[in-house]
C-alpha positions as CSV (number, residue, x, y, z in Angstrom):
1,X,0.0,0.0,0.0
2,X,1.1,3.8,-0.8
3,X,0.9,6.2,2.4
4,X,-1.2,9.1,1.5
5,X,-2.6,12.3,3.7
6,X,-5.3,14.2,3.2
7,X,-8.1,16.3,4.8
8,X,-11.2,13.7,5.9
9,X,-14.7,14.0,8.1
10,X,-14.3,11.2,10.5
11,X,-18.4,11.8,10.8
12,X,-21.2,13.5,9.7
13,X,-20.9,15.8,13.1
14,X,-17.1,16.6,12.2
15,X,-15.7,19.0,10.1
16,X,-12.5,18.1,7.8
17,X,-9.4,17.9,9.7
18,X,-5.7,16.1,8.6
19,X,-6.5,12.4,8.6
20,X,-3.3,10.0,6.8
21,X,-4.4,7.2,5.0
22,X,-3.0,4.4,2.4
23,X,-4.2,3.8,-1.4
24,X,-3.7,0.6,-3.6
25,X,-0.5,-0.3,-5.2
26,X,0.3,0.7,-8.8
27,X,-1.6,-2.2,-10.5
28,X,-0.5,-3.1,-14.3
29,X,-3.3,-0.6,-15.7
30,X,-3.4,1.8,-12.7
31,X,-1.7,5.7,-13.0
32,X,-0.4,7.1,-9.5
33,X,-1.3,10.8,-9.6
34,X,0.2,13.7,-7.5
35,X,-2.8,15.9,-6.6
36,X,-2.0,19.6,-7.5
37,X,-5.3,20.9,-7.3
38,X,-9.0,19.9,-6.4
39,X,-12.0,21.5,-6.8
40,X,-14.3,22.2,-3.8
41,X,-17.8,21.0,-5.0
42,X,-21.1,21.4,-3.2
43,X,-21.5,18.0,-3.6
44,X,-18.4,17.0,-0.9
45,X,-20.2,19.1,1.7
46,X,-23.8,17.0,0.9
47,X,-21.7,13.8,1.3
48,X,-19.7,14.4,4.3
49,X,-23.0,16.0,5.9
50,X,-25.3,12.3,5.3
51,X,-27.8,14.9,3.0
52,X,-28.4,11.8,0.3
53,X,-27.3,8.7,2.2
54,X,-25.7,7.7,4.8
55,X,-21.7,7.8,3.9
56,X,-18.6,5.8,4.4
57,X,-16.4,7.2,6.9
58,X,-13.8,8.6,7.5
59,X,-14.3,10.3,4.5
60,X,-11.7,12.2,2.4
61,X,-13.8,14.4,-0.2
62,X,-13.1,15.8,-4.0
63,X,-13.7,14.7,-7.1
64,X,-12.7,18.1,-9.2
65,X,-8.6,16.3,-9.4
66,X,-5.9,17.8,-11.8
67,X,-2.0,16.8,-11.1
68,X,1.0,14.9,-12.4
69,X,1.3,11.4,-13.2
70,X,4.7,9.8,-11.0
71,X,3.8,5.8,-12.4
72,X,2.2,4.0,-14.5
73,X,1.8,0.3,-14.5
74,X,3.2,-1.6,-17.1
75,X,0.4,-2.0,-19.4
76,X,-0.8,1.6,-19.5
77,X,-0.8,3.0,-23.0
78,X,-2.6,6.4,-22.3
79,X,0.3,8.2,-19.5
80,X,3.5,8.3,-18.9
81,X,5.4,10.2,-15.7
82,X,5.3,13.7,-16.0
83,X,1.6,14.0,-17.9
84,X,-0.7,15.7,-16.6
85,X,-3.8,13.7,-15.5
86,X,-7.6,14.8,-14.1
87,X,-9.9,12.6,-12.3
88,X,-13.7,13.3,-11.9
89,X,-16.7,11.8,-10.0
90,X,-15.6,8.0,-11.0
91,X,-13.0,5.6,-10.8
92,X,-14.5,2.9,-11.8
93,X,-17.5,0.6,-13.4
94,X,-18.1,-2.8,-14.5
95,X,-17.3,-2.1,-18.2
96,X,-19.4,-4.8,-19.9
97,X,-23.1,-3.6,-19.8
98,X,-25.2,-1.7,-21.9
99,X,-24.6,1.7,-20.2
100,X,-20.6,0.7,-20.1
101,X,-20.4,-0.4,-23.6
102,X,-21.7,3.3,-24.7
103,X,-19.8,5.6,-22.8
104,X,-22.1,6.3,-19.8
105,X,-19.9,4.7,-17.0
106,X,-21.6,6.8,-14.5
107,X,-24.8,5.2,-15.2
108,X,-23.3,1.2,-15.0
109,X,-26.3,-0.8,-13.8
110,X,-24.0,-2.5,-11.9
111,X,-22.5,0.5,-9.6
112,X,-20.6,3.1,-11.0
113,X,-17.5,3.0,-8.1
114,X,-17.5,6.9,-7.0
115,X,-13.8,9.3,-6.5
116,X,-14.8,9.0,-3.0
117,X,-17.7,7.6,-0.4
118,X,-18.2,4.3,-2.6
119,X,-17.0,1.2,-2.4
120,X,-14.2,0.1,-4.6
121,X,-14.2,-3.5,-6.9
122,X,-11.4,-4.7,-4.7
123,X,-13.6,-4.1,-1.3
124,X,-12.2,-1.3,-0.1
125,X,-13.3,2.4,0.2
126,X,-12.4,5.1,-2.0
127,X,-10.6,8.3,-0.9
128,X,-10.7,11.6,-3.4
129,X,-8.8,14.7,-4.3
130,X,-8.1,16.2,-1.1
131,X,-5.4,14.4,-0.6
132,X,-1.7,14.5,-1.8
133,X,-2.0,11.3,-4.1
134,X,-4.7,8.5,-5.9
135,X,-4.2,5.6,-7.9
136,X,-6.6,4.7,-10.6
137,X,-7.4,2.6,-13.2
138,X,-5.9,5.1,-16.7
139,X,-9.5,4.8,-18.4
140,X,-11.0,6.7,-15.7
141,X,-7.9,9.4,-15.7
142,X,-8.3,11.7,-18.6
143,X,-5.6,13.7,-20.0
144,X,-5.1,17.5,-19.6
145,X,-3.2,19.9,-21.8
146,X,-0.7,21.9,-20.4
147,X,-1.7,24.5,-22.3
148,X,-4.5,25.6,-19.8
149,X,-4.1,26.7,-16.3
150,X,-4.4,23.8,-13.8
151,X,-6.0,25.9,-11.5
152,X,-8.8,25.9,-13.5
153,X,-8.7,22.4,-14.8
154,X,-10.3,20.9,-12.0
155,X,-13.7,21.8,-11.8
156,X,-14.2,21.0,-15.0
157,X,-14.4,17.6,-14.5
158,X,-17.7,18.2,-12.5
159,X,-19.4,21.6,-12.9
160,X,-17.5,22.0,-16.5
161,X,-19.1,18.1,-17.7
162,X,-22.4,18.5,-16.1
163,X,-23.1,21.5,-17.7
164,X,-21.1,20.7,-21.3
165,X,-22.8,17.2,-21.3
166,X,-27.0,18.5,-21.4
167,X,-26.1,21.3,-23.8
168,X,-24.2,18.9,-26.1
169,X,-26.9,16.2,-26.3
170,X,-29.4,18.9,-27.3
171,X,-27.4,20.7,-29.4
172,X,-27.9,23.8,-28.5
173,X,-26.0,26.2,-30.6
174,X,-26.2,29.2,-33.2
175,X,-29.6,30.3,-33.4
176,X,-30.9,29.4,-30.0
177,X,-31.9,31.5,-27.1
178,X,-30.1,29.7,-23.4
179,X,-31.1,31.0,-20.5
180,X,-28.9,30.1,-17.4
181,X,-30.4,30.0,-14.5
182,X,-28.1,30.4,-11.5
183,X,-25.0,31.9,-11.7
184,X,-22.4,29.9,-9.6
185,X,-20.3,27.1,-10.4
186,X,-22.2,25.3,-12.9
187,X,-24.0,28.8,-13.8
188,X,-20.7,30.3,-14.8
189,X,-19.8,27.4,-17.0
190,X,-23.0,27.2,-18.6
191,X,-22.1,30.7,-19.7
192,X,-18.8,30.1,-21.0
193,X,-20.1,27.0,-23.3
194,X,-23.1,28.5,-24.2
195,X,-21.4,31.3,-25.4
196,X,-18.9,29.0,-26.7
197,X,-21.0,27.0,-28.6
198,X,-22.7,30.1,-30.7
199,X,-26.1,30.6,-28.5
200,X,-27.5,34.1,-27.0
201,X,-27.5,33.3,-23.3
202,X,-29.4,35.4,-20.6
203,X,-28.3,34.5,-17.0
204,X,-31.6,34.6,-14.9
205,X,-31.0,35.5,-11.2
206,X,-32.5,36.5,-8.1
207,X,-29.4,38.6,-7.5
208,X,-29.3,41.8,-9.1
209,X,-25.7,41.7,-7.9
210,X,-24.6,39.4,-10.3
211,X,-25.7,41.3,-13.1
212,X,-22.3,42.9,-13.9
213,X,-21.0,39.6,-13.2
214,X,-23.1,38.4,-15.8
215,X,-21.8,40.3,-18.0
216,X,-18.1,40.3,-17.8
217,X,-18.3,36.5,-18.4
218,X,-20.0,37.5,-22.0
219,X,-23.5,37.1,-21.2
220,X,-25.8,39.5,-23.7
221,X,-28.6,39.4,-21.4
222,X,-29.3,39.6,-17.7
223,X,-32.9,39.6,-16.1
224,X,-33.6,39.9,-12.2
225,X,-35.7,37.2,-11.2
226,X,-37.0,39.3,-8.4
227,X,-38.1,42.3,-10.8
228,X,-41.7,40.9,-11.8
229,X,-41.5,43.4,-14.8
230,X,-38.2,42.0,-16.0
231,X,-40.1,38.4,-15.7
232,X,-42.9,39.3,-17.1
233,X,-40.6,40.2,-20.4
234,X,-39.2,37.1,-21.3
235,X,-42.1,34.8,-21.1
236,X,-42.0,32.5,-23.8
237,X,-38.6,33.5,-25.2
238,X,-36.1,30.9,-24.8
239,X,-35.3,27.8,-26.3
240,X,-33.9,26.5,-23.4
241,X,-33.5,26.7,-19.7
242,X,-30.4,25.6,-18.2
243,X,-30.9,25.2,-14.2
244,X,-28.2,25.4,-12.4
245,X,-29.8,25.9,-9.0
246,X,-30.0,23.5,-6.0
247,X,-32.0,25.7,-3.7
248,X,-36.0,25.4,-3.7
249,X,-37.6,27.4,-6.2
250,X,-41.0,27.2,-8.5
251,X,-40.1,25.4,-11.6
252,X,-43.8,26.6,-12.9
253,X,-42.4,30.0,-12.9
254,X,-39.4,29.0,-15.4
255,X,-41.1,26.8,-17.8
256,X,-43.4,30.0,-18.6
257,X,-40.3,31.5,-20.1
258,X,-40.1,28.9,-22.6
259,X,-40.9,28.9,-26.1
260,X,-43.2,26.5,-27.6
261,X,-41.1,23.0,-27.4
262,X,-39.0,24.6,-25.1
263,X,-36.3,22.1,-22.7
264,X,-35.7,23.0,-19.3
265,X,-32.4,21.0,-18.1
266,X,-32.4,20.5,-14.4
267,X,-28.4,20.3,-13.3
268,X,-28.4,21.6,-9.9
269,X,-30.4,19.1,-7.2
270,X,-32.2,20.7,-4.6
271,X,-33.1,18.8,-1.3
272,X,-36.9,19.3,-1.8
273,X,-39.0,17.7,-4.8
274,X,-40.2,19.5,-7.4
275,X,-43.9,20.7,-7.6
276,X,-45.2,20.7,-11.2
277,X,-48.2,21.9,-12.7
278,X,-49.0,19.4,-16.1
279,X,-50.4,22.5,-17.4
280,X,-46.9,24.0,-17.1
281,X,-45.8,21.5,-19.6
282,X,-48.7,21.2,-21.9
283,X,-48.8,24.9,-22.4
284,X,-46.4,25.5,-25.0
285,X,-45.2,21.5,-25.4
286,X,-42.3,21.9,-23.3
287,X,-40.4,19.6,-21.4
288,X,-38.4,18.9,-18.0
289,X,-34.8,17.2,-18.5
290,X,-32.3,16.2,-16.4
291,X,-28.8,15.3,-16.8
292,X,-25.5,14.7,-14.6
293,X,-22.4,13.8,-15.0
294,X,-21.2,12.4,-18.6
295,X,-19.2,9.5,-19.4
296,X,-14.7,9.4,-19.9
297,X,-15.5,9.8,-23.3
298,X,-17.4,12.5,-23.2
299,X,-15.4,14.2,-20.5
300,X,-12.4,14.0,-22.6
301,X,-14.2,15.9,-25.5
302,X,-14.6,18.2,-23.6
303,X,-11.2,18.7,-22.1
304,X,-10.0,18.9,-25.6
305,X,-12.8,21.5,-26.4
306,X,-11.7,23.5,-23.3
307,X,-8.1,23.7,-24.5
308,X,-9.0,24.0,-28.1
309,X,-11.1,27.2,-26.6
310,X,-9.0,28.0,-23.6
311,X,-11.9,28.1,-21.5
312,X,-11.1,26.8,-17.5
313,X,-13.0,27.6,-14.7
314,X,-13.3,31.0,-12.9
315,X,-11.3,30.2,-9.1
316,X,-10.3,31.6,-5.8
317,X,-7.5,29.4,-4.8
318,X,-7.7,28.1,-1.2
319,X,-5.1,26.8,1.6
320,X,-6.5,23.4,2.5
321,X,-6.3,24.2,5.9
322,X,-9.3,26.6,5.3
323,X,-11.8,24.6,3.7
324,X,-13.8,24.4,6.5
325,X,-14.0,28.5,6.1
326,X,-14.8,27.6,2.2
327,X,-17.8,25.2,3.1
328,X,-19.3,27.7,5.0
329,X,-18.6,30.8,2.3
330,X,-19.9,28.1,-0.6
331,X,-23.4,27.7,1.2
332,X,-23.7,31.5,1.7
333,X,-23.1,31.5,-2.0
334,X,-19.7,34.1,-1.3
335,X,-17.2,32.7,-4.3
336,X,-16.9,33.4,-7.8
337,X,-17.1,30.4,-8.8
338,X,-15.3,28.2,-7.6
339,X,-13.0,26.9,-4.5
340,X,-9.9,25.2,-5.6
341,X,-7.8,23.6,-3.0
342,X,-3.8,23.9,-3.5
343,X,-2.6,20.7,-2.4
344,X,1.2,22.4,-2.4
345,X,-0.8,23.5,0.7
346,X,-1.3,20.4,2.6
């Protein structure tokens, strides 16, 4: 076994505090990976709180990984030392059913194996990105140009794929009308893609704050939520919704800002269920979509995308030792956009 140290939550009740650890052995197919940089998702703080399920513990978070490959086993093909690798929100799957065989490993039928809180093949728990080192299998690492800034790399691989994934499977492009709703981690990526990918994106927010902020990402529209005039002026105008937002909200009030055969694309997961009028829906023929993470495949198109476009993540860089600090900034909703941990820090 490799020592490794990291930041866990040795229970729900506990907040992250230096915990040393050990990972697998380089196995024939494995990389060994020295974190750089990880991503501090909203997801880690749901997982080490018990908010979905209860967790495995002690718990080491992050799943938003960019550093340097230091060995590869002897059969790997895709790395060698000195590249630099990311790892996302899986490590592994089963690799031989239907969902496998097409590039949706994070939908295996028989248990995607999570960066961290899951249960590995081999029987023993996994451990994620904040942490010095991980070992994984190379299809699940995915390579990184070093032409972008690492920093930025990382979340990416979660708020960057959940958002690319949705916008590329309904193609939105030149022509359409996005409207992003939320502008935070996801929110801010929508942006950049949208944008990227030839639409005329309006950020929706409750936050007339944000509305410069809107703007300097490249955003051509911005309408305050809470300005019932402002509303009232885009119902029915936009081709698609992209919902970035994991608080409670009406999603009755955002399908009537659709145009006929609209999508609205859930990403963000609030706690509550959803209360939804079929009148909503049949007013107009629109439709409710959801979509998560995307497969290796797809994740590496759009790594490749990123650095064809030089688009990375917006960051405020973070000692690890202050995560805690981050948590508690993240839910208050005080970063633009994103936390990244600098492992240099640990």
């Amino acid at each position: 076994m490799i020592p490794a140290k990291g930041y866990a939550a040795q229970n729900p009740q506990s907040d992250l505090a230096p915990w040393d650890f050990e990972v697998r052995e380089v196995g024939h197919h494995d990389v060994q990976i020295r974190i750089m940089y990880c991503g501090v998702c909203h997801t880690d703080l749901h997982q080490i709180r018990n908010d979905w399920y209860p967790g495995i513990f002690p718990m080491v978070p992050g799943h938003e990984i960019i550093g340097e490959v230091i060995s590869v086993g002897d059969h790997v093909k895709k790395f060698s030392p000195g590249d630099w690798a990311g790892v996302g929100t899986m490590v592994d799957s089963c690799g031989h059913c239907h969902e496998c065989g097409h590039g949706h490993e994070q939908l295996c039928t028989d248990g995607t194996v999570w960066t961290y809180n899951s249960m590995g093949k081999d029987g023993l728990p996994t451990y994620g990105g904040y942490s010095n080192v991980i070992v994984v299998n190379e299809h699940f690492a995915l390579q990184v140009s070093k032409t972008l800034d690492p920093r930025g790399v990382g979340p990416l691989l979660c708020a960057g794929i959940t958002t690319y994934s949705p916008l590329r499977r309904f193609r939105v492009g030149e022509g359409h009308k996005l409207a992003v709703l939320g502008l935070g981690g996801l929110g801010h990526m929508a942006v950049k893609f949208g944008l990227a990918f030839g639409a005329r994106v309006t950020v929706l927010s409750n936050s007339p704050a944000k509305r410069e902020d809107a703007y300097q990402l490249g955003a051509h529209d911005f309408i305050d939520m809470s300005d019932a005039a402002q509303a009232e002026s885009v119902k029915g105008t936009f081709d698609f919704i992209i919902d970035c937002v994991s608080a409670k909200h009406d999603l009755n009030l955002y399908l009537g800002l659709l145009a006929t055969n609209g999508v609205h694309i859930c990403v963000g997961i609030p706690s509550e269920p959803f209360e939804l009028s079929a009148f909503s829906l049949l007013s107009g023929n629109k439709s409710v979509a959801g979509s998560g993470s995307g497969g290796i495949q797809e994740t590496q198109e759009m790594l490749d995308f990123c650095a064809e476009h030089d688009i990375t993540a917006d960051v405020e860089l973070i000692d690890i030792k202050d995560v805690n600090a981050a948590f508690e900034r993240m839910v208050r909703g005080d970063v633009r956009y994103r936390f990244v941990i600098d492992l240099n820090t640990l």
